[in-house]
N, C-alpha and C positions, 0 to 999 in steps of 0.2 A: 345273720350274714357272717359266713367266716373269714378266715385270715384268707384264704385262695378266692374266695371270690370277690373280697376286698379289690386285690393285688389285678385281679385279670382285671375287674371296673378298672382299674387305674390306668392298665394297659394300653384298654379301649379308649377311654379318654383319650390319650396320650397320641397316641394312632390317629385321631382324628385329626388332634393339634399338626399332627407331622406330616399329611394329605397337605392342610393348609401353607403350610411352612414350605413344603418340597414345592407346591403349584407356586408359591411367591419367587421362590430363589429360582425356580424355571423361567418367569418370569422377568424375574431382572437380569438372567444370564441373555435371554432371545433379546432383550434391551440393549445391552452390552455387543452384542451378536451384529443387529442389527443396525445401530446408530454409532456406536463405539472407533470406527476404521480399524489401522491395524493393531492399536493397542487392545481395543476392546474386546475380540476377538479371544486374547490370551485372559482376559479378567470374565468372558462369558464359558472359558472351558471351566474355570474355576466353580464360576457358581454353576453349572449345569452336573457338575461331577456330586459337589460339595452337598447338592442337592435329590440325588438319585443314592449318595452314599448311605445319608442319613436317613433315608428314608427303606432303606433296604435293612438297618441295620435297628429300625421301628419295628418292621417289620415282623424281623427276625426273632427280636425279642419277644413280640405274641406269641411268634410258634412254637418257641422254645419255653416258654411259658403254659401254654396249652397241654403239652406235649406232656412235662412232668404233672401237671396235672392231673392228666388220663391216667400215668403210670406209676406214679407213686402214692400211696395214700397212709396217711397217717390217723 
């Protein structure tokens, strides 16, 4: 097993933890949303933001990981 496919496993892992992570802070934000009045409301944009950001930016990192993959080889 080499250093790239090391790196993508870790990726993958990583990505799954962040599914997990992104569904809980979804979760505590629809809390927030839903039970909170009008304070909660402004602490459910946070986690629903905070949790679509970081999960886009998981994401991303795969693809851009993938990506030089395919295109660069050493």
């Amino acid at each position: 097993m080499g250093l790239n496919e090391t790196g993508l496993s870790l990726l993958q892992f990583f990505q799954g933890l962040a599914v997990i992570a992104a569904a809980i802070a979804f979760a505590i934000g629809g809390f927030y949303f839903i039970f909170g009045g009008d304070r909660g409301r402004s602490k459910a944009v946070g986690w629903l933001i905070g949790g679509a950001v970081g999960l886009i930016i998981v994401m991303g990192a795969f693809t851009l990981a993938e990506m030089v993959d395919q295109n660069i080889k050493f």
